[in-house]
N, C-alpha and C positions, 0 to 999 in steps of 0.2 A: 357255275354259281347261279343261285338263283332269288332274286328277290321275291317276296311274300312280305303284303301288307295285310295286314288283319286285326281283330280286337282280340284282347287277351283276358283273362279274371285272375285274379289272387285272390286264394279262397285263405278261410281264420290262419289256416297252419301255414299259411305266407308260400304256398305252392302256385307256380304260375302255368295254369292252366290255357290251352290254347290250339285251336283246331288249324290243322295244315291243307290242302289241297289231298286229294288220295292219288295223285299223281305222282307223288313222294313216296317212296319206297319205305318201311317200315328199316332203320339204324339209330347209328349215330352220327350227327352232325353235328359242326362248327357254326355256332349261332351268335348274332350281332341284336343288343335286344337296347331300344333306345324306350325311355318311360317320357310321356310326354304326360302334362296335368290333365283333370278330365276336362273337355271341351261341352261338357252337357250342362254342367252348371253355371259356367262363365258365358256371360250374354256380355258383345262388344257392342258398345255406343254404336250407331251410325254417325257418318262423317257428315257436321251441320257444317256445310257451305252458308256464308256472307251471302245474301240474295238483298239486292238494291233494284227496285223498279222505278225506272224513270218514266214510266207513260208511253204510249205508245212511239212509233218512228217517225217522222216527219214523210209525210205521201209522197216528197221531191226527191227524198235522199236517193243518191245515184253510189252506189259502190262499185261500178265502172274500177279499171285501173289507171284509164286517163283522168278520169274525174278525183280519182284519190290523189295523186302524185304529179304535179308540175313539171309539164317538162324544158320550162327554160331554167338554163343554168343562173345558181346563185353566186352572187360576188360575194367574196372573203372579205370582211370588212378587216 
């Protein structure tokens, strides 16, 4: 078995025209034909991500892993 992805035409007389590799031998074969819509005229939105600017960083901030997280134990109130 072999897959082949390619474009295809349907000309007026509704014949589905369609070039193969020539590595394919000249018969007949069992063929799986999926029609997908045209993707040339359908333009998808870009994805507008939420952008919040808060100003710059603060020159002190430490993102350390000791500086993030405490490590004495908290009491369970």
């Amino acid at each position: 078995m072999q897959t082949i992805q390619t474009t295809a035409t349907i000309n007026p007389e509704h014949q589905l025209m369609i070039q193969v590799p020539s590595s394919i031998p000249a018969g007949k074969y069992k063929v799986v034909l999926v029609i997908e819509p045209k993707t040339e005229t359908q333009k998808s939105e870009p994805f507008k991500f939420p952008v919040d600017d808060y100003g710059p960083w603060p020159v002190d901030l430490s993102l350390k892993r000791e500086d993030l997280y405490d490590r004495r134990p908290r009491l369970l109130n």
